[in-house]
C-alpha positions as CSV (number, residue, x, y, z in Angstrom):
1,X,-11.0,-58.3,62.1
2,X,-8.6,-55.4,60.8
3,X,-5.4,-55.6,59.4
4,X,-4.1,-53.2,62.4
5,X,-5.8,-55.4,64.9
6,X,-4.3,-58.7,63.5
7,X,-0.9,-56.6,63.9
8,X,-1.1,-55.4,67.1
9,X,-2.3,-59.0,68.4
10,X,1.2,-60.2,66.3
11,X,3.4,-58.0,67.9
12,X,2.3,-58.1,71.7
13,X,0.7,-54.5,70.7
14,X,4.2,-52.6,72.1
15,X,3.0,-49.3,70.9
16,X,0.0,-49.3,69.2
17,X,0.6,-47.8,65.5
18,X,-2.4,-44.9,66.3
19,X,-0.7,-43.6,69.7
20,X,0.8,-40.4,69.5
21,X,4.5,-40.1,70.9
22,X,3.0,-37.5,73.3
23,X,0.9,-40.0,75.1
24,X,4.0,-41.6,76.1
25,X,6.6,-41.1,79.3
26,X,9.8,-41.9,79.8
27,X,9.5,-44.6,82.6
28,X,11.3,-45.1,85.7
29,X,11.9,-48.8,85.8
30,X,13.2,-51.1,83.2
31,X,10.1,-53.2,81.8
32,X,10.4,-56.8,82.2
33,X,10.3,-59.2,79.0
34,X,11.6,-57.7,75.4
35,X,10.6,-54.3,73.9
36,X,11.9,-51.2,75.9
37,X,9.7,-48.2,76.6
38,X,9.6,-45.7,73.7
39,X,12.2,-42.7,74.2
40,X,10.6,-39.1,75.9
41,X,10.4,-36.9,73.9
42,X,9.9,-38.9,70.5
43,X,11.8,-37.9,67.4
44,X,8.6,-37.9,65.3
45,X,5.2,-36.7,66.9
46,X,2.4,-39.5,65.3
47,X,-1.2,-37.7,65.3
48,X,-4.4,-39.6,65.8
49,X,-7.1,-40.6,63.5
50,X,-10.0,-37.9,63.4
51,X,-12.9,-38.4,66.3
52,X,-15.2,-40.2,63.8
53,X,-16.1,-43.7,62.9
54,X,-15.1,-45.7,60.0
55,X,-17.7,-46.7,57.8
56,X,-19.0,-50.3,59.0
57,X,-18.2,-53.1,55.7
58,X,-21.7,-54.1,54.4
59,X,-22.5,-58.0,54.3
60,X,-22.1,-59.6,51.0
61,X,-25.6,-60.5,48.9
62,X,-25.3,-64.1,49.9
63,X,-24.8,-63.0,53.5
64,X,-27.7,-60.6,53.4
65,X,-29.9,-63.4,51.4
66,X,-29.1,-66.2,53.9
67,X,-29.8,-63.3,57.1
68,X,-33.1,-62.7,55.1
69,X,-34.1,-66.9,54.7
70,X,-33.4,-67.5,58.7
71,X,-34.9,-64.3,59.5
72,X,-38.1,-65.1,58.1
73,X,-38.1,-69.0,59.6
74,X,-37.5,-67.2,63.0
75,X,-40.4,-64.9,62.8
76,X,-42.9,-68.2,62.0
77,X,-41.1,-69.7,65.0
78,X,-41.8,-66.6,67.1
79,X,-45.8,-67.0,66.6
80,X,-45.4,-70.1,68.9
81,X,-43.5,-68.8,71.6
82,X,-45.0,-67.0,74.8
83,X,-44.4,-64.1,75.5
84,X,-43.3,-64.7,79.0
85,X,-40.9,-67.5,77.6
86,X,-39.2,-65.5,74.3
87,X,-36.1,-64.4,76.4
88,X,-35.1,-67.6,78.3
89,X,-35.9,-69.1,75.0
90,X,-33.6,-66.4,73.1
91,X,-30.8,-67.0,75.8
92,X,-31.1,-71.0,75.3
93,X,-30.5,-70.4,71.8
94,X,-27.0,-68.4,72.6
95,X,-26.4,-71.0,74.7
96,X,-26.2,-73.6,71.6
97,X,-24.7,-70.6,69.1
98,X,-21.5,-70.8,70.9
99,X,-21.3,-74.7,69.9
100,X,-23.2,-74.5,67.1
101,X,-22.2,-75.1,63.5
102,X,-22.4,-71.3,61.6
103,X,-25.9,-72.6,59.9
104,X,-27.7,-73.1,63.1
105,X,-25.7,-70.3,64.7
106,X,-27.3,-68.0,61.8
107,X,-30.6,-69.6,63.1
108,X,-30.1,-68.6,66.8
109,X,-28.6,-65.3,65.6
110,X,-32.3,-64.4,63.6
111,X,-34.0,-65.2,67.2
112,X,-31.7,-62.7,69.3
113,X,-32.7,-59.8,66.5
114,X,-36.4,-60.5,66.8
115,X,-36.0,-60.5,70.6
116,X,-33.6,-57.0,70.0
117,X,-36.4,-55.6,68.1
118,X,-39.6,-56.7,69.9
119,X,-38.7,-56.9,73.3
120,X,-35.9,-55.0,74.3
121,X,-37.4,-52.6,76.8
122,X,-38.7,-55.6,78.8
123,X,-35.6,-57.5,79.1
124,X,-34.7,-58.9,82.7
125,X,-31.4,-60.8,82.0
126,X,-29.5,-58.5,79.5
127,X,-26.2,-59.3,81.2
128,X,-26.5,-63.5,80.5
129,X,-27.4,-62.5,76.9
130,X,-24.0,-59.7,76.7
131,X,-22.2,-63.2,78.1
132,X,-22.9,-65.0,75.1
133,X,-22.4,-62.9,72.6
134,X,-18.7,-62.2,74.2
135,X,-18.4,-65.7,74.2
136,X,-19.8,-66.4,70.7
137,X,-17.1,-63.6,69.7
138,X,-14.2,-65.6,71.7
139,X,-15.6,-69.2,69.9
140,X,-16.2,-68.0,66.5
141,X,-13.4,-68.5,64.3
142,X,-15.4,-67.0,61.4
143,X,-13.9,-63.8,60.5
144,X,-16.2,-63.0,57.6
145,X,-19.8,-63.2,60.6
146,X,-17.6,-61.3,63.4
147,X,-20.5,-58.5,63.0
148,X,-23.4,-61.0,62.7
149,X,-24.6,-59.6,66.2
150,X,-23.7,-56.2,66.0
151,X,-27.3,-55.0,65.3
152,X,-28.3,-57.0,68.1
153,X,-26.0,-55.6,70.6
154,X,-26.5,-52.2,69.6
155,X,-30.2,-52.4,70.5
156,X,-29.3,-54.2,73.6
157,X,-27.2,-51.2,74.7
158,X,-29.4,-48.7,74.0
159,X,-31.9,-49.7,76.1
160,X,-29.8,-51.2,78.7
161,X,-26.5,-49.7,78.1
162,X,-25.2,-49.5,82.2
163,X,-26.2,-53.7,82.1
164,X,-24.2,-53.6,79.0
165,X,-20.7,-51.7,79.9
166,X,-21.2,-53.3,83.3
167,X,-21.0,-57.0,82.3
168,X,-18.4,-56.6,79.4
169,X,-16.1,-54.7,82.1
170,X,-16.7,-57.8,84.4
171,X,-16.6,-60.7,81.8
172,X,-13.5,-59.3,80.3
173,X,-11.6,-57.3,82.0
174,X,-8.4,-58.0,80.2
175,X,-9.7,-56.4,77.0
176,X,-9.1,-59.1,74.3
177,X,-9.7,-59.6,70.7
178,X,-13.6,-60.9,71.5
179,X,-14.9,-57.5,74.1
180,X,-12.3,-54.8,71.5
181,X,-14.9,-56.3,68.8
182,X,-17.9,-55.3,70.7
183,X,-16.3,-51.7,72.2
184,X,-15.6,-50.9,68.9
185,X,-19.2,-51.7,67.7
186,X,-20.5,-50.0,70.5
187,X,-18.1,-46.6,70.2
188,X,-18.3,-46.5,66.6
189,X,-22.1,-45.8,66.9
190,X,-24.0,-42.3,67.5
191,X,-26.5,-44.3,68.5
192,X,-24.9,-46.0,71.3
193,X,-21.3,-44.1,71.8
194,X,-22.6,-41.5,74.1
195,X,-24.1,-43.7,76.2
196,X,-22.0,-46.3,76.7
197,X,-19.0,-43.7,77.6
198,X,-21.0,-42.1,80.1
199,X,-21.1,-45.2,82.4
200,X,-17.5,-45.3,82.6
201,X,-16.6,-41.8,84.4
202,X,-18.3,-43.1,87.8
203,X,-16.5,-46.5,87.6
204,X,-13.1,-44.4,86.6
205,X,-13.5,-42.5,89.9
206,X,-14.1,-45.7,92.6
207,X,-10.8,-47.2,93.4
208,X,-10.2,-50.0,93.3
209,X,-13.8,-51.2,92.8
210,X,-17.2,-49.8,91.4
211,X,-20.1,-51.6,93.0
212,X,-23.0,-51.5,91.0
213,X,-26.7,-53.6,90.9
214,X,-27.7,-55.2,87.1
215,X,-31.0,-55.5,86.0
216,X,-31.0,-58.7,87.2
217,X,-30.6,-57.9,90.2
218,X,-27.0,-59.6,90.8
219,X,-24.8,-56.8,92.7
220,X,-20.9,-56.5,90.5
221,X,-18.1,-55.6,91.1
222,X,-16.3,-54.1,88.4
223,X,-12.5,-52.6,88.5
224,X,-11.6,-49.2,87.9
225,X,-8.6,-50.7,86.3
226,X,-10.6,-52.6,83.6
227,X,-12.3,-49.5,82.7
228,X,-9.3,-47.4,82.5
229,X,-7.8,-50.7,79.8
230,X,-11.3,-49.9,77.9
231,X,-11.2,-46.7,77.7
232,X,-7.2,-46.9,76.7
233,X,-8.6,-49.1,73.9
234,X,-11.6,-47.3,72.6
235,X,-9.1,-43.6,72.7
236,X,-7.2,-45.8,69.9
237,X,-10.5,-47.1,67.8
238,X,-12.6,-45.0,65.1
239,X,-15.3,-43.0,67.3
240,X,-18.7,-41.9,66.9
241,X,-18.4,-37.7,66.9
242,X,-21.0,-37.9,69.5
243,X,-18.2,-39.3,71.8
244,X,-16.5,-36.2,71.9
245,X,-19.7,-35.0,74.5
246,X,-18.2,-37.0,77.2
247,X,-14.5,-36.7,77.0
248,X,-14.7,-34.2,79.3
249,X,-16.3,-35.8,81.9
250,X,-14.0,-38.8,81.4
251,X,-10.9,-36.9,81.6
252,X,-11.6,-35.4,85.0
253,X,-12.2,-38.9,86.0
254,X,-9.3,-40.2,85.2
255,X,-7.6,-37.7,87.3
256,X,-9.5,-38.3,90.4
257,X,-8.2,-41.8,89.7
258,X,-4.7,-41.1,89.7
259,X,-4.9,-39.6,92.7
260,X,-7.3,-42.5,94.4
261,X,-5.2,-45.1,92.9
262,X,-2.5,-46.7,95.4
263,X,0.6,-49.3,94.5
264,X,-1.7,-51.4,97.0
265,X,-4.7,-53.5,95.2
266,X,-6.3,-56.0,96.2
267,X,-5.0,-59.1,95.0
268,X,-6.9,-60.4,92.2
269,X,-6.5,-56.9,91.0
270,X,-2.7,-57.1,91.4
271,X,-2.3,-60.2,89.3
272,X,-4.3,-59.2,86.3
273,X,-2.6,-55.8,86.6
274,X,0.6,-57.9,86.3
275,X,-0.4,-59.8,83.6
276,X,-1.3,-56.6,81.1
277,X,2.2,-55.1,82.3
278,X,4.5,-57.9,81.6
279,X,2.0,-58.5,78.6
280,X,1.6,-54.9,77.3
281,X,5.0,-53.3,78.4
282,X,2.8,-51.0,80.9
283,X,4.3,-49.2,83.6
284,X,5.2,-50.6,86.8
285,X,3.2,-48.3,88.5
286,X,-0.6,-48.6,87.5
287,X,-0.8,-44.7,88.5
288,X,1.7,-43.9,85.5
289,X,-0.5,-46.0,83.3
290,X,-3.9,-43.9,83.8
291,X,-1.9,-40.6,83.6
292,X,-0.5,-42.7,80.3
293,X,-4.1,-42.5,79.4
294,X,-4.9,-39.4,80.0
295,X,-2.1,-38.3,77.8
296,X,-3.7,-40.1,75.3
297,X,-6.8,-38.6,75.8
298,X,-5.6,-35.7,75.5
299,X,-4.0,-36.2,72.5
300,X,-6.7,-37.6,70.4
301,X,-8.8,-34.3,71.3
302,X,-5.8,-32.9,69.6
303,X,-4.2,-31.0,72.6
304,X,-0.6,-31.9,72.6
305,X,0.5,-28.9,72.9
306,X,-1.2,-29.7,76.4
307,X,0.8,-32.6,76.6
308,X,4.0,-30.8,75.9
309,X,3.1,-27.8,77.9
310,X,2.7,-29.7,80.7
311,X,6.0,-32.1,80.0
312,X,8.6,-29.2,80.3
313,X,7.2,-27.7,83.8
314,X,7.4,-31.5,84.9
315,X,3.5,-31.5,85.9
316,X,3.3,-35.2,84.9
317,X,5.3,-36.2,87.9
318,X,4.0,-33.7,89.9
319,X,0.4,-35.3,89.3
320,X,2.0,-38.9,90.7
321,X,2.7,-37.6,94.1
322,X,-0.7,-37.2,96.3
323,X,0.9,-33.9,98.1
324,X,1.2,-32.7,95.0
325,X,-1.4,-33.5,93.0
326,X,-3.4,-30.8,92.9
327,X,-0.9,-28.2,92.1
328,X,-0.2,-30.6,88.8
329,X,-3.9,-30.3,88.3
330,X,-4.0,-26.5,88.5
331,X,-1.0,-26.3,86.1
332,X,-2.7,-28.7,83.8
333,X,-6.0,-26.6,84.1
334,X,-4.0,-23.3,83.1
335,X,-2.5,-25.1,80.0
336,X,-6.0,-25.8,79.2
337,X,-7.6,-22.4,79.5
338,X,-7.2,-21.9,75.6
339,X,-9.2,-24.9,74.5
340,X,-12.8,-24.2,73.1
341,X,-15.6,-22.8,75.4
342,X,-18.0,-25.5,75.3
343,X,-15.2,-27.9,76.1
344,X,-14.1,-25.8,79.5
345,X,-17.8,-25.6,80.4
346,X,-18.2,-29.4,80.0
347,X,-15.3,-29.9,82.2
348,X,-16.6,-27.2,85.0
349,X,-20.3,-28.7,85.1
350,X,-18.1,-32.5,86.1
351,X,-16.2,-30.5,88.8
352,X,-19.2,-28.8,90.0
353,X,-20.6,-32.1,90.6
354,X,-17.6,-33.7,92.2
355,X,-17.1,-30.4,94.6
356,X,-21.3,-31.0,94.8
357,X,-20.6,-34.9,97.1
358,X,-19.5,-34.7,100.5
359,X,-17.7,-38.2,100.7
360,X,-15.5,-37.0,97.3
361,X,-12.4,-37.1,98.2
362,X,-10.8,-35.1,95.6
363,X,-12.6,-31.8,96.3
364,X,-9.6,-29.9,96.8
365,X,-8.0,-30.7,92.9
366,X,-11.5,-30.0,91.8
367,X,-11.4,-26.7,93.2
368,X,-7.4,-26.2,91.9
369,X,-8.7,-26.7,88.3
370,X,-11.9,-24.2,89.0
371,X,-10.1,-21.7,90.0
372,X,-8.0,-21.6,86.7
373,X,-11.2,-21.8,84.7
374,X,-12.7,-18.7,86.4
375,X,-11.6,-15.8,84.6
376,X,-13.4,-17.7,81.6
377,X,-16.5,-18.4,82.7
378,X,-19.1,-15.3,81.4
379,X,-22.5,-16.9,81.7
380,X,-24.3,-15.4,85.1
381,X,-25.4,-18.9,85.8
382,X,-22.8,-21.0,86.2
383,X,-20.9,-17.5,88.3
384,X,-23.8,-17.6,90.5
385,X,-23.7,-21.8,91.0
386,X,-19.8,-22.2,91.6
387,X,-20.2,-19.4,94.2
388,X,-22.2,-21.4,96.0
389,X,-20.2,-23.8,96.2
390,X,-17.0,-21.6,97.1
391,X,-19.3,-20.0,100.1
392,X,-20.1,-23.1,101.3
393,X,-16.2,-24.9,100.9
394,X,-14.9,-21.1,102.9
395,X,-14.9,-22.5,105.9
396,X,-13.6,-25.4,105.0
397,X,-11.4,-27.6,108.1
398,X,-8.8,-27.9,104.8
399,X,-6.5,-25.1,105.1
400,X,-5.5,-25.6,101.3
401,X,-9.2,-25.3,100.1
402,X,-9.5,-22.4,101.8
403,X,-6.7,-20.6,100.6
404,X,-8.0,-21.9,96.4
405,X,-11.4,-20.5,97.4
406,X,-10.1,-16.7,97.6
407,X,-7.5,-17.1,95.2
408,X,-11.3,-17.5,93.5
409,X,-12.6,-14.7,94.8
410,X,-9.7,-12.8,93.6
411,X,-10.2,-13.7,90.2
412,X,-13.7,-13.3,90.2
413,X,-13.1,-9.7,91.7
414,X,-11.3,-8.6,88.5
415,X,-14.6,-8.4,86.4
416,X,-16.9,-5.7,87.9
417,X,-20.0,-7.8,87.1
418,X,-18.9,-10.3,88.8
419,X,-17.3,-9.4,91.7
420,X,-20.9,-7.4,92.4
421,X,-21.9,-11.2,93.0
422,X,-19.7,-11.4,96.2
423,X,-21.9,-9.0,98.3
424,X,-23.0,-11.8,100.7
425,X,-19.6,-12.6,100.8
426,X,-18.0,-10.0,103.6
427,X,-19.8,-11.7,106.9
428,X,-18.2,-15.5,105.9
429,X,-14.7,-13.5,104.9
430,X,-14.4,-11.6,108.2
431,X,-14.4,-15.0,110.7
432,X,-11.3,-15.9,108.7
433,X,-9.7,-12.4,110.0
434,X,-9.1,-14.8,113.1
435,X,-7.2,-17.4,111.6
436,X,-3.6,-17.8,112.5
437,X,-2.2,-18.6,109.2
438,X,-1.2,-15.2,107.5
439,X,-1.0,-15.8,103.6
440,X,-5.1,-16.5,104.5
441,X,-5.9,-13.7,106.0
442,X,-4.0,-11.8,103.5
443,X,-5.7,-13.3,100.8
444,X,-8.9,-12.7,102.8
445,X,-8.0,-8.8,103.4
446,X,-7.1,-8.6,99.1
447,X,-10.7,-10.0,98.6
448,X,-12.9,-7.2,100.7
449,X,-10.1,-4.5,99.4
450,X,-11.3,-5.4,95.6
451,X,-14.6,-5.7,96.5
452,X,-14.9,-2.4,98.1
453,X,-12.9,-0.6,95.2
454,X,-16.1,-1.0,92.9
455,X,-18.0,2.0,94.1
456,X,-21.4,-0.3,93.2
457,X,-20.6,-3.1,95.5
458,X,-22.9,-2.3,98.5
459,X,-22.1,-3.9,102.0
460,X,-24.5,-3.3,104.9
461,X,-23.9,-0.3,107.5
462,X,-23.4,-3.1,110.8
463,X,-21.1,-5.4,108.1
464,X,-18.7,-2.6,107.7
465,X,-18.7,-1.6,111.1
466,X,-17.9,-5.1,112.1
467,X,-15.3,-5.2,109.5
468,X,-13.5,-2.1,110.6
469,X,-13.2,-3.4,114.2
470,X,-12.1,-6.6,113.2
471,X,-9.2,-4.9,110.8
472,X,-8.0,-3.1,114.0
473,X,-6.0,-6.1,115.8
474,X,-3.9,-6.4,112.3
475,X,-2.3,-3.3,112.5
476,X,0.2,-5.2,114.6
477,X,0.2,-8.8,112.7
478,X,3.6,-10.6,112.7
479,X,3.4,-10.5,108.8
480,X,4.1,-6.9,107.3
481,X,2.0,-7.6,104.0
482,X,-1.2,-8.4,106.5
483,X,-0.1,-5.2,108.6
484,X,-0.2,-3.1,105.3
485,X,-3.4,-4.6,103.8
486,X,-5.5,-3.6,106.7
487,X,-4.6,-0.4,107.4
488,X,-5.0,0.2,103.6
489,X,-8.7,-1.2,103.8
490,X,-9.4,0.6,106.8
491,X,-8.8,3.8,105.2
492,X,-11.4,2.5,103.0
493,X,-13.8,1.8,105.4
494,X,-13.8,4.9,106.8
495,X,-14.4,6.5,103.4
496,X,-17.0,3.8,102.8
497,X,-19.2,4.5,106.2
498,X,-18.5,8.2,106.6
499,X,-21.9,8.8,105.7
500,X,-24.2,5.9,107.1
501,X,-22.3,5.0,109.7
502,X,-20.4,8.0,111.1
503,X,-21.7,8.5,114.8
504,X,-20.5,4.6,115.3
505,X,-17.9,4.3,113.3
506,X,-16.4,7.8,116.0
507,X,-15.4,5.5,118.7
508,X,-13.8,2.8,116.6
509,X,-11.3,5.5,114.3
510,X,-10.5,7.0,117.6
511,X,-9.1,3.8,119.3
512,X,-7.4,3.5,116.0
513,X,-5.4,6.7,116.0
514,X,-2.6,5.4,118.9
515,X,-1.7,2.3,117.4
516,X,-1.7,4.1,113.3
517,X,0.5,6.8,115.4
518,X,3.1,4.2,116.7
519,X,3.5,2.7,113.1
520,X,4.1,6.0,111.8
521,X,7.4,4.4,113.2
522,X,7.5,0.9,111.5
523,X,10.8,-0.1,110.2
524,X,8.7,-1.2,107.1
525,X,8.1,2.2,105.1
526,X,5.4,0.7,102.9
527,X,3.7,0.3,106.4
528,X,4.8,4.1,108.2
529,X,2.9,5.1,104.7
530,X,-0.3,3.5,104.9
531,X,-0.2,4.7,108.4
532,X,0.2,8.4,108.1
533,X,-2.3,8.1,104.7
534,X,-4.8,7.1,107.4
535,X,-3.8,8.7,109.9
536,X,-4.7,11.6,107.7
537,X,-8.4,10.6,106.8
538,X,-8.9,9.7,110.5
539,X,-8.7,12.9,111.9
540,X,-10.4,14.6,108.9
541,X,-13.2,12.1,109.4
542,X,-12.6,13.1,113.3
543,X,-12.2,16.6,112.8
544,X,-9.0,17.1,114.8
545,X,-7.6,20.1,112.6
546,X,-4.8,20.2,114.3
547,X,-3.8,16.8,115.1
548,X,-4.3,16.5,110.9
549,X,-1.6,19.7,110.5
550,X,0.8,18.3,112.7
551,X,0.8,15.0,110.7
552,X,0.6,17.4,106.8
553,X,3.8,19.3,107.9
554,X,5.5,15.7,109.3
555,X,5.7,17.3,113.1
556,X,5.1,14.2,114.3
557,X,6.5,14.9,118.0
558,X,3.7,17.4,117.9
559,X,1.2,14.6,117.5
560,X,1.5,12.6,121.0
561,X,0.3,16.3,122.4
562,X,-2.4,16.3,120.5
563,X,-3.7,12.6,121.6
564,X,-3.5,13.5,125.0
565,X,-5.4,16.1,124.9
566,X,-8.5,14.2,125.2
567,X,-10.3,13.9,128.0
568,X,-8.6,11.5,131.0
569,X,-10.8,8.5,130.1
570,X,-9.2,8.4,126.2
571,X,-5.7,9.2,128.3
572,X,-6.1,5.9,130.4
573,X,-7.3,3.9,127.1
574,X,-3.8,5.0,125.4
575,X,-1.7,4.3,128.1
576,X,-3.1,0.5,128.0
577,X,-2.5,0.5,124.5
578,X,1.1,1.6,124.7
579,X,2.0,-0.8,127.2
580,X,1.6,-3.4,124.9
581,X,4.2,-1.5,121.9
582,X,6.7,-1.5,125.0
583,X,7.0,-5.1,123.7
584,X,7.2,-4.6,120.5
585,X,10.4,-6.5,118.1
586,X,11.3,-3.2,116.8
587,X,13.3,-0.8,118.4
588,X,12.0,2.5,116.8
589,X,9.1,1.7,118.1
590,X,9.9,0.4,121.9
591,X,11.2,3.9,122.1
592,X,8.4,5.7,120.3
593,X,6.3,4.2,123.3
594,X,8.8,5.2,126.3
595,X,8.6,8.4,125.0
596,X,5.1,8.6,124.8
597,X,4.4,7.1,128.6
């Protein structure tokens, strides 16, 4: 055992001596027992140990003489063993190890690594043989043989490595000294580090239990929890550099577990949860905890400046609360826009996945922490796949992932290249025209004004036209910024279909021209701009000379004469339409319309 382990053991581990002061908060309620929660923010800033394993300590000649002796009585031992018998005979020997004196324990220790080496691929009770080497671990008193089985195990896991992570999580939960022994062995390990921290992200995500099947065929249960107090151990312990693969994966899982996690657990959950925070000075709140560790992920990736960033706009708390969680997830995403490339793409493949599963419930965060990865992304695949997935969350029930999926757009609609990707885009954007919430149609009406400002973004001849009737309505939207978008994109569309589309886009510009004539009168002169602008291309596009001069040398009282002097079926069409501006909430514009009738 270390000297650092023996400490932390000594002195109920109240900060281990490896955590950075980042991965620490203040908390909100006093901790019960002795040792108070360190001060936020701390007065020196610790750094972790670099994301690579410790060199293993060798075993001494005599140790490597006696391994050599038993090993070589176990093979003669093997010859008369069936086949069909070696691992029930392997597990009976465990059985006796954990009672055993150390010379027949070395003896039943030579049969597992024969087993390990000849017939690990055909193993049907891994999990009873992970059992006794965690309980060999917790009975052996021998400090010098703690790694006897470590060869052993790493096979084992290799082969088997869900059966493996599965049945430590279950058979000790609490993390003590006997499954830290074999977490280290197994992190330490390029051979085995990947694979053993790629089982825990799905666990990490089910709260408050992952149900899973073994190989032998007994169906677990294992607690998030307990793989959350793994993976808060192994952050601290050296670390194969093949470990670093998976941290992304297992930091966006620990976020989908802070906002899963709930203050109500099942009750054997409850009490060992009380047990490590009385024990371990944890929070209160178990949700603080995992955000604890996600801190400390954070940190031993060297990102405190993350940490920090994040600390001062008060996102930590912000990620506590489920209403607000996924603007905390947004913020922490933006703070993380500057980390390496391969690192953001790791991260957006996991959320591509989540946003992928219909029954995950934290598809809108996923898509809060996309979105701020967007601008980033330049690799035409991964563009292509996410907007997919954004054309297929659009028309989402969730007013909130609507609203993420063109902010998106928006961002995508800043690179040319990619916002030439969006051209099957315009038929899904126009049914949210109709939506009653204003900041989405605005946000819809910014989209298809971007896209149409690349001159190489092609929509279809009907598209447009439906477009352009569906903008119409809007000119009189309750919300000015909705009012000026869409008069300012259909000015666009007419310059867009002028060509294709003129003989039916006629009939649509001239039921326009009334309703761009009254808000020539809006009290809102952003709007009365837009309005006479396209007013202006209107009757160029229409040819009405001198409707067009009327509106060039602002004679605008000159410009109700010249829309009735149409013929008396466009004369009826605008007295309808006036009839409803007699209503109107502003006053220029009530009298705008008396005059006019």
């Amino acid at each position: 055992m270390s000297r650092s382990l023996k400490a932390r053991q000594q002195h109920g581990r109240a900060k281990p001596s490896s955590v950075p002061g980042q991965a620490w908060v203040k908390q909100e309620e006093e901790e019960e027992g002795p040792g108070a929660a360190p001060k936020w923010p701390p007065e020196k800033m610790e750094k972790f140990q670099p994301l690579w394993a410790e060199p293993a300590e060798d075993p001494t000649e005599d140790q490597k003489h006696t391994q050599r002796r038993f090993s070589r009585r176990a093979q003669n031992f093997w010859k008369y063993v069936r086949n069909n018998e070696r691992e029930e005979t392997t597990i009976a020997a465990l059985e006796g190890m954990v009672r055993c004196d150390p010379y027949n324990a070395e003896a039943c220790a030579a049969v597992l690594d024969l087993l390990a080496q000849t017939e690990t691929s055909n193993l049907k009770h891994v999990p009873t043989i992970v059992k006794f080497i965690h309980r060999w671990l917790v009975s052996n008193k021998d400090v010098s043989s703690e790694h006897r089985l470590d060869k052993s195990l790493l096979q084992l896991t290799h082969a088997h490595p869900s059966d493996v992570v599965v049945t430590l999580l279950c058979s000790a939960p609490s993390c003590e000294r006997a499954a830290l022994t074999m977490w280290k062995v197994l992190v330490s390990s390029s051979r085995t580090a990947k694979m053993v921290l790629s089982e825990l992200p799905c666990i990490l995500e089910d709260w408050p239990e992952h149900s899973t099947c073994t190989s032998d065929g007994d169906r677990k249960k294992v607690f998030a929890l307990a793989a959350t107090k793994a993976l808060w151990e192994i952050i601290h312990m050296p670390l194969s550099p093949e470990a670093s693969t998976v941290a992304p994966s297992l930091f966006v899982a620990l976020l989908v577990q802070v906002f899963c996690s709930t203050e109500q657990m099942p009750e054997c959950i409850n009490i060992l949860w009380r047990r490590w925070q009385k024990r371990e000075h944890f929070p209160t709140n178990p949700k603080r905890f995992v955000v604890l560790t996600v801190k400390a992920l954070l940190c031993r990736l060297w990102l405190e400046d993350v940490v920090l960033a994040v600390e001062r706009q008060r996102g930590w708390d912000t990620l506590l609360n489920n209403d607000t969680h996924h603007y905390a997830v947004g913020l922490l995403a933006r703070e993380m826009c500057r980390v390496s490339r391969s690192f953001r793409e790791m991260i957006a493949r996991y959320l591509v996945m989540l946003l992928s599963r219909e029954e995950s419930c934290w598809r809108v965060p996923a898509m809060a922490f996309l979105v701020e990865f967007l601008q980033c992304f330049e690799k035409e695949e991964m563009v292509d796949t996410i907007l997919q997935l954004m054309s297929s969350h659009l028309q989402s029930d969730c007013k909130e992932m609507r609203r993420l999926v063109l902010r998106g757009l928006l961002v995508l609609c800043k690179s040319p290249w990619k916002a030439r990707r969006l051209q099957s885009f315009p038929e899904s954007l126009m049914e949210l025209l109709e939506d009653a919430d204003g900041e989405l149609v605005g946000l819809t009406l910014s989209v298809l004004s971007k896209m149409l400002q690349d001159k190489k973004v092609t929509i279809p001849v009907p598209t447009g036209l439906q477009l352009a009737e569906a903008l119409r309505p809007l000119f009189d939207s309750d919300t000015s910024h909705v009012q000026l978008l869409s008069i300012c994109l259909f000015r666009e569309m007419i310059v867009y279909l002028k060509k294709e589309g003129k003989n039916s886009l006629k009939m649509c510009v001239r039921r326009s021209l009334l309703p761009l004539f009254y808000h020539l009168y809006d009290e809102n002169q952003r709007v009365a701009k837009a309005s006479l602008e396209t007013l202006l291309q209107a009757t160029k596009f229409l040819k009405k000379r001198k409707f067009k001069r009327c509106l060039e040398k602002n004679k605008l009282w000159r410009c109700s004469e010249c829309l009735l002097a149409e013929d008396r079926k466009t004369t009826d069409e605008y007295w309808r339409q006036s009839l409803a501006y007699l209503q109107s909430s502003q006053e220029s514009m009530r009298e705008i319309a008396i005059k006019f009738l």
